[in-house]
C-alpha positions in Angstrom: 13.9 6.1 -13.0 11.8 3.2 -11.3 11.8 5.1 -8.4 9.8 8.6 -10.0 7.6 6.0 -12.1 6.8 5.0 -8.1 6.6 7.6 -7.0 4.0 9.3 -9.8 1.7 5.9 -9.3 1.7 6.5 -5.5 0.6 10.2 -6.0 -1.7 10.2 -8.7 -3.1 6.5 -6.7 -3.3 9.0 -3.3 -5.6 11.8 -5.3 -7.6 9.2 -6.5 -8.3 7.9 -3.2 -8.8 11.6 -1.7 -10.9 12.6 -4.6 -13.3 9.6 -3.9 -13.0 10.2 0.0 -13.8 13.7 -1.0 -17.2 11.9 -3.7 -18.2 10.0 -0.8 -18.0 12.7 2.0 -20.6 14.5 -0.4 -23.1 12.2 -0.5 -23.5 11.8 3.0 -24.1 15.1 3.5 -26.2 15.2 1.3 -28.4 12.0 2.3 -28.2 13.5 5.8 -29.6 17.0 4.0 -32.4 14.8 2.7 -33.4 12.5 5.8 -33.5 15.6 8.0 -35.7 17.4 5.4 -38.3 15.2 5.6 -38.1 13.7 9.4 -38.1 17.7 10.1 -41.5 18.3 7.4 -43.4 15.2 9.5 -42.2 16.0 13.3 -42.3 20.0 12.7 -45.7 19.8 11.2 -44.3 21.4 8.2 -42.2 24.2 9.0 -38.5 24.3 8.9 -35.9 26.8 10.1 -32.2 27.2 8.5 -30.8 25.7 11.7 -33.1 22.9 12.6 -32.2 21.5 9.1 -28.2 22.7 9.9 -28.4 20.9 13.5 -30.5 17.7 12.5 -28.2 17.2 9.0 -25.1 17.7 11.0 -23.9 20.3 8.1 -22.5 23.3 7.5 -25.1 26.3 7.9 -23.9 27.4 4.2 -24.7 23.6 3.1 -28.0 23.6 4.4 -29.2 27.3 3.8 -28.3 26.7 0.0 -30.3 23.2 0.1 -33.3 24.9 1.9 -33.6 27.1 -0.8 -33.7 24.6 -3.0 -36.6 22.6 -1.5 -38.3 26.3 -0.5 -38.4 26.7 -4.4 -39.3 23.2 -5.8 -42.0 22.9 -3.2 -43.1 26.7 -3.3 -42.7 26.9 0.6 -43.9 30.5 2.3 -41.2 32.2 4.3 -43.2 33.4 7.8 -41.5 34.5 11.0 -42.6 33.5 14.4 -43.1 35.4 17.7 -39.2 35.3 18.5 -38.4 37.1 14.8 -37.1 33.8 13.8 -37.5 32.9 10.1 -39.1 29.6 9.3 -40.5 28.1 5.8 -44.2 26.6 5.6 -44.0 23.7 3.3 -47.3 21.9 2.0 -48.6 19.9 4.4 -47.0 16.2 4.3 -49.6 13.6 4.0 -48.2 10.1 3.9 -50.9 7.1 2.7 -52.1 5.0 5.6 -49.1 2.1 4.6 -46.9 4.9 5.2 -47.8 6.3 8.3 -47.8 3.5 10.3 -44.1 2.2 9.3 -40.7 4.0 9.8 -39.6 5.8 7.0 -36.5 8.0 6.4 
């Protein structure tokens, strides 16, 4: 019987630890979603394509697309497409205060 207690404790201890590997996994992606959206808005003068923010957050294209959308709503960005066809969002223009500027901020 000891041995199935052990058992049970070392399964239920293992989906613990995968469902907070799993927790943490999330948040980086989502942190690297979020530092790539705005290092993207100040280097890109404002514009973002679905796989700049996909290549510079080192996520799934699904992942980003559904976080672009996201942002494309809360900051009412315009969709426009360049000479290439490509499709590309127009946020508001980012203007940091002075203190800002100058430093390095992610």
């Amino acid at each position: 019987m000891a041995i199935l207690e052990l058992i049970l404790i070392l399964t239920l201890a293992g989906m613990a630890g995968l469902l907070i590997a799993r927790a943490n996994e999330e948040n980086q992606k989502q942190r690297r979603l979020v530092d790539a959206f705005y290092q993207l808005l100040k280097a890109q003068d404002s514009c973002i394509s679905l796989i700049q923010l996909a290549a510079a957050a080192s996520v799934d294209p699904q992942i980003a697309k559904q976080y672009l959308e996201e942002q494309v709503k809360i900051f009412h960005a315009v969709p426009e497409v360049d000479n290439d066809g490509d499709t590309f969002y127009r946020f508001p223009k980012l203007r940091l205060p002075p203190s800002l500027e100058q430093e390095e901020w992610s």
